[in-house]
C-alpha positions in Angstrom: 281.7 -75.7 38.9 279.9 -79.5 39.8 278.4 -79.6 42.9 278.9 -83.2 43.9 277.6 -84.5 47.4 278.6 -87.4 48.7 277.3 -90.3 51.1 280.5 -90.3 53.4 279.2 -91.9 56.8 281.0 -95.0 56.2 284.4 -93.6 55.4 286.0 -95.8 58.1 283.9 -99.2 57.2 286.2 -101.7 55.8 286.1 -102.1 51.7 283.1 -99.4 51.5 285.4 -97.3 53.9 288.9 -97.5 51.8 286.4 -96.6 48.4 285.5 -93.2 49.8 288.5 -92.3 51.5 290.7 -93.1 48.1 288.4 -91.6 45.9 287.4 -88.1 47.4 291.2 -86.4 47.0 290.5 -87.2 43.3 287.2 -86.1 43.0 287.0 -83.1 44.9 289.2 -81.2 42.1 288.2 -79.4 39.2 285.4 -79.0 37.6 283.8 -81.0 40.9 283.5 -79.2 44.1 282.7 -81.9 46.9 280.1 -81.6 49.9 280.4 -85.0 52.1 278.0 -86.3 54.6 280.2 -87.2 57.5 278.8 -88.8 60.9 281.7 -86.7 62.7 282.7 -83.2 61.5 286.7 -83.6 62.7 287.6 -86.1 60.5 291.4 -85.0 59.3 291.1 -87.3 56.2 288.4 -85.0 54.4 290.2 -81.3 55.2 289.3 -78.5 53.5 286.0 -80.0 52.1 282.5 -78.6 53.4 280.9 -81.1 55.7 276.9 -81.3 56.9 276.5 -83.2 59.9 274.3 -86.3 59.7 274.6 -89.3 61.9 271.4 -91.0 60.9 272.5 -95.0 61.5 273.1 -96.6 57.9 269.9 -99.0 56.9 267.7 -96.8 59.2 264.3 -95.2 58.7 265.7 -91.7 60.2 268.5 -91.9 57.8 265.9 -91.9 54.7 263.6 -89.5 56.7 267.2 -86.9 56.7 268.4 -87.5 53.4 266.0 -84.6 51.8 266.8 -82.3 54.3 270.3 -83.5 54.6 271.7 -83.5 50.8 271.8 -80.4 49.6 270.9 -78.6 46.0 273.7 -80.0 43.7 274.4 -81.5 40.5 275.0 -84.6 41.5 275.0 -87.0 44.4 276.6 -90.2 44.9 275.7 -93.2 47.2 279.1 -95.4 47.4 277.2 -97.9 49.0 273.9 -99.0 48.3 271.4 -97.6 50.6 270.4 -94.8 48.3 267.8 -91.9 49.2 264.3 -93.3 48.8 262.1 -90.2 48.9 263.0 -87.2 46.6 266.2 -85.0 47.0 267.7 -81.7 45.7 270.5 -83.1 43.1 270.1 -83.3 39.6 271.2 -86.8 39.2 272.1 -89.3 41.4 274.5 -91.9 40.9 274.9 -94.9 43.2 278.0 -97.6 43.3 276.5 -101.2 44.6 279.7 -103.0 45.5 278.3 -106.6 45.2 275.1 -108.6 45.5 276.1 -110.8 48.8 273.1 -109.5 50.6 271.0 -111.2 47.8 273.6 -114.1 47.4 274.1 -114.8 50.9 270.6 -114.0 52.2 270.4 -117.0 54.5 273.0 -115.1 56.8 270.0 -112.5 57.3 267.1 -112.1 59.2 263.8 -111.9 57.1 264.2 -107.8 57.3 267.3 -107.8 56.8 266.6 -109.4 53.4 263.6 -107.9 52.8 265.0 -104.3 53.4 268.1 -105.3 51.1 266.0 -106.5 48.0 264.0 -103.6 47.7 266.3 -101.0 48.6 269.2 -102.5 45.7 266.7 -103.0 43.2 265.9 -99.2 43.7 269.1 -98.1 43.9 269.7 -100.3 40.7 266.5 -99.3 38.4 265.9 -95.3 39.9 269.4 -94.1 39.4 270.8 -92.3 36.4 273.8 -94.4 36.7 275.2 -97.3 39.0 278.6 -98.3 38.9 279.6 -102.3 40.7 283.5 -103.3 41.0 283.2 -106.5 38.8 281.8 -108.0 36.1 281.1 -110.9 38.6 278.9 -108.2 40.6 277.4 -107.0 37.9 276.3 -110.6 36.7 274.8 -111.3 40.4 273.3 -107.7 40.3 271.5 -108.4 36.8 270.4 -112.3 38.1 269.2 -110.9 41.1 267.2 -107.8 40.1 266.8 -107.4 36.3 268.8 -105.9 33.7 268.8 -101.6 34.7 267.4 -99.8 32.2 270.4 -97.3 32.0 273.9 -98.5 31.7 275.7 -100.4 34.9 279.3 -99.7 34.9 281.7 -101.9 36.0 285.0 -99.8 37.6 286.9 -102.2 39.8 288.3 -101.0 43.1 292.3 -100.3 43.5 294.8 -100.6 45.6 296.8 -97.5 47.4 300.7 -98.7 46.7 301.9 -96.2 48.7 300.2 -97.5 51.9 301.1 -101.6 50.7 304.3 -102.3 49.6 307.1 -104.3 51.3 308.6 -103.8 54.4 312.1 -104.8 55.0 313.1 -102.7 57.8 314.0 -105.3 60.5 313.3 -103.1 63.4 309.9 -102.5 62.1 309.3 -106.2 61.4 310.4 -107.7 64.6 308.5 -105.2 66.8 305.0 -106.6 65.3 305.8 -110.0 65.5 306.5 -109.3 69.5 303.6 -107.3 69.2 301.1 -109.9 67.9 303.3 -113.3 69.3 303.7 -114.3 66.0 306.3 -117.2 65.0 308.9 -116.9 62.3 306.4 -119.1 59.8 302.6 -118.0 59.9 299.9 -117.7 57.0 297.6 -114.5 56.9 294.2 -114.3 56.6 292.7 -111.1 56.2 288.6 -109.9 56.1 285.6 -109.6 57.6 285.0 -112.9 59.3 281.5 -113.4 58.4 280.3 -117.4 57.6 280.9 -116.9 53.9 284.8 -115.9 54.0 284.8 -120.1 55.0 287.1 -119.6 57.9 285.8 -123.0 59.7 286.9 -124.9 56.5 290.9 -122.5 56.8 291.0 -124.0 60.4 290.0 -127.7 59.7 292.2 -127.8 56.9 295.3 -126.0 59.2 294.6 -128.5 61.6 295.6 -131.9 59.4 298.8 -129.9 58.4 301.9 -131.5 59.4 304.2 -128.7 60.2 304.4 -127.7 63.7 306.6 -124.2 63.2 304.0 -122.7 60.8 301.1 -120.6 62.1 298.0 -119.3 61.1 297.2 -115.3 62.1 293.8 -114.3 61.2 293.2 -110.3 61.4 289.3 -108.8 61.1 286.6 -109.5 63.4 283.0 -110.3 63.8 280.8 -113.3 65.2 282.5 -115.5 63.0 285.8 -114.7 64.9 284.0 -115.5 68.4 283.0 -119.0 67.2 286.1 -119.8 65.7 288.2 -119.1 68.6 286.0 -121.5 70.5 286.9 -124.1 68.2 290.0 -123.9 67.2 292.6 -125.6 70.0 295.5 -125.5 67.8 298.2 -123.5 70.0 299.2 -122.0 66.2 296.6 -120.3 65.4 296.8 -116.2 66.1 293.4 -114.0 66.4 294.5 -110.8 65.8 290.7 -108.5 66.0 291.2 -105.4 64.2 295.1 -104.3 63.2 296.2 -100.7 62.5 296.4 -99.5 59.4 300.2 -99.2 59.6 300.9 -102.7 61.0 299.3 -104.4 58.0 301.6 -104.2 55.2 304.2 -105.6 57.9 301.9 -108.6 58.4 301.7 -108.9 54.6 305.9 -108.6 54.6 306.0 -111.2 56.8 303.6 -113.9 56.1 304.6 -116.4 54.2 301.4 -116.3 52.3 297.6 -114.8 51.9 294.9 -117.1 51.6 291.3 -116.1 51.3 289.1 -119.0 50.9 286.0 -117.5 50.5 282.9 -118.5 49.1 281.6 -115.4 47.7 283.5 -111.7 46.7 282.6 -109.6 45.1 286.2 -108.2 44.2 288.1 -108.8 47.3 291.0 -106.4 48.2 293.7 -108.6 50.6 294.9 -110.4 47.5 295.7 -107.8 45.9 297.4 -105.7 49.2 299.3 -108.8 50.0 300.9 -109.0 46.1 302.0 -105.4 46.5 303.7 -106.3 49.6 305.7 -109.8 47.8 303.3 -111.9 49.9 302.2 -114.8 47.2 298.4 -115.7 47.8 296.2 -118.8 47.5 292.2 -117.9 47.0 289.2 -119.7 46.1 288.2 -120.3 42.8 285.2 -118.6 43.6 282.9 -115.7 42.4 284.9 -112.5 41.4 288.6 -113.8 42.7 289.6 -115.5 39.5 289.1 -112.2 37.5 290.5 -109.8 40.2 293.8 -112.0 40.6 294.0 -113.4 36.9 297.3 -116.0 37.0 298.6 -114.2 40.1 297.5 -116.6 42.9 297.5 -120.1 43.1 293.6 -121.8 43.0 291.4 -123.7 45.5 288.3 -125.7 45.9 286.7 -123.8 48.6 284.0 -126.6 49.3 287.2 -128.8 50.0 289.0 -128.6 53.1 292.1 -130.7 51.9 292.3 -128.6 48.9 292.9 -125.8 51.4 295.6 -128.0 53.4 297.3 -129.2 50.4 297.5 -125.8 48.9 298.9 -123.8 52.0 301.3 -127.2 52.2 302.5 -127.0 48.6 303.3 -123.1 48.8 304.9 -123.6 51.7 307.8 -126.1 50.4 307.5 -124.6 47.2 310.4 -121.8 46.9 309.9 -121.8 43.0 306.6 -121.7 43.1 306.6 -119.1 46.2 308.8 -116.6 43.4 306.2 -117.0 40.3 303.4 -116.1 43.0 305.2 -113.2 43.9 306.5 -112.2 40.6 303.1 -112.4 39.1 301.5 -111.0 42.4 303.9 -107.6 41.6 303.1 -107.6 37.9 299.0 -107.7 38.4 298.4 -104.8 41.1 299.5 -102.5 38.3 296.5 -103.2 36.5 294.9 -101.4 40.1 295.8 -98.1 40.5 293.4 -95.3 42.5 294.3 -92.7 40.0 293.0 -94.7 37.2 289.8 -95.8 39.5 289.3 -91.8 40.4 289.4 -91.4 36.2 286.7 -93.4 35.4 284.4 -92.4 38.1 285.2 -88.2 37.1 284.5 -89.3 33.5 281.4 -90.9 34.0 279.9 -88.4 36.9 281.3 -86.1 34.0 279.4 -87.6 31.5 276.1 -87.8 33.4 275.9 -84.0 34.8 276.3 -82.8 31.0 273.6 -85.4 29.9 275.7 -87.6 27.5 276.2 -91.4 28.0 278.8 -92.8 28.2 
């Protein structure tokens, strides 16, 4: 038996969050037996796997202070996110997945600690673990510009999408009650993320503004600072803040937008896309960073420096039935190619690999 102890304190952040909930089912099977580090012990995603208590704050001095004393003797433990153990600890090997470089990319957004604290800590994480797996070959581009090539391998093992959670909803009752619930009109375009300054949602709302059609809304769903400012600026009596949605509501958003758009700067993968196509929601996303190789022919392309490009985009799609089916065909045929079995495969085979001292 594989003792593998994992880093699960962020179970319930968004992206990081959906990783270690998706993953752990798969790996706590044979030959692995699973420990997690969970910042609450009744948790009833994780039953019947041993939990240690530790509610160190992530990016914290306690929480490297802990880690010894906190991570047990095993044969492996992982990090799914990139603040790794600095001091020495009782696994074998230790194994860390560093989702994207935007703290490096995007340091202006940070205070000088901030990125301080994040260069050093990545490039550790990068060049002091056995192996470290990133969720693109974008990522792992910025990771190797950013820090250096690692001396041991970086895997690339992109993220998936849980199809039995997103797919299309076309139960009326269950559609109309959240549109009442959200105030919604029968025409709105979703945006869906973290609204931090590099998902470009001032740009979304200047371009929404010059469109011409009165009946179509805009819903944005996620939160942060970004989502405070906006709704100070934005007038339009069509555009939706949503905060933080359910879990269950979303794919009925998806159902019932008449498109995704993420016009983001920087990803480094970028999941909505991909949720929206398994719900027949055809997408629009920017040309930028990892988007082109995460949604391949399966969304249609914008300039996300250019405002009109946005506008002319969501306009397009919108009067565009023909082009509205491709999207969607497309959208149905790519999130095959993303499947959490396949991503659990690929992370057993390489913690696998790394326990027995092979590489892979």
């Amino acid at each position: 038996m594989i003792k593998l102890t994992i880093d699960a304190r962020m179970a319930f952040s968004s992206g990081i969050g959906t990783c270690i909930r998706q993953l752990v089912p798969y790996l706590n099977q044979p030959p692995f037996r699973v420990t997690l580090l969970v910042d609450k012990l009744n948790q009833d995603w994780c039953k019947d796997i041993e939990l240690i208590h530790f509610s160190a704050p992530i990016y914290s001095i306690q929480e490297q202070l802990a880690f010894p004393l906190k991570i047990p003797r095993c044969d492996l433990f992982w990090s799914p996110h990139y603040n790794i153990p600095l001091l020495p600890i009782r696994a074998r090997k230790r194994i860390v997945t560093i989702h994207d470089a935007c703290h490096l990319a995007l340091g202006q957004f940070l205070s000088w600690p901030e990125r301080k604290y994040a260069r050093f800590v990545m490039s550790r994480a990068l060049h002091h673990s056995d192996a470290v797996i990133t969720d693109s070959e974008f990522s792992k581009g910025e990771l190797i510009r950013y820090l250096g090539a690692p001396q041991n391998r970086l895997h690339v093992i992109p993220v998936a999408v849980n199809h039995k959670q997103f797919s299309r909803i076309v139960d009326p009752f269950s559609r109309e009650t959240v549109r009442k619930k959200y105030g919604l009109p029968e025409k709105f375009v979703l945006f869906v993320g973290n609204l931090k300054p590099h998902k470009n949602l001032g740009s979304l709302l200047n371009a929404f503004s010059k469109i011409e059609s009165p009946q179509l809304g805009l819903a944005i769903v996620g939160k942060g600072k970004e989502s405070r400012n906006s709704q100070k600026t934005a007038d339009q009596k069509m555009v939706f803040f949503l905060g933080e949605v359910p879990n269950i509501d979303l794919p009925i958003l998806y159902s019932l937008a008449e498109m995704l758009i993420l016009p983001s700067f920087y990803e480094g993968f970028g999941l909505p896309p991909l949720e929206a196509m398994c719900c027949g929601c055809p997408t629009i996303v920017s040309q930028a960073a990892s988007l082109p190789e995460v949604c391949g022919d399966a969304s249609l392309y914008i300039d996300p420096e250019k405002p009109e490009d946005i506008r002319n985009a969501i306009a397009n799609l919108a009067s565009n039935p023909v082009l509205k089916t491709r999207l969607i065909q497309k959208g149905l045929e790519r999130v095959k190619m993303f499947q959490w079995s396949q991503t659990a495969r690929y992370y057993r085979n390489l913690f696998l690999h790394e326990v027995k001292g092979e590489k892979k």
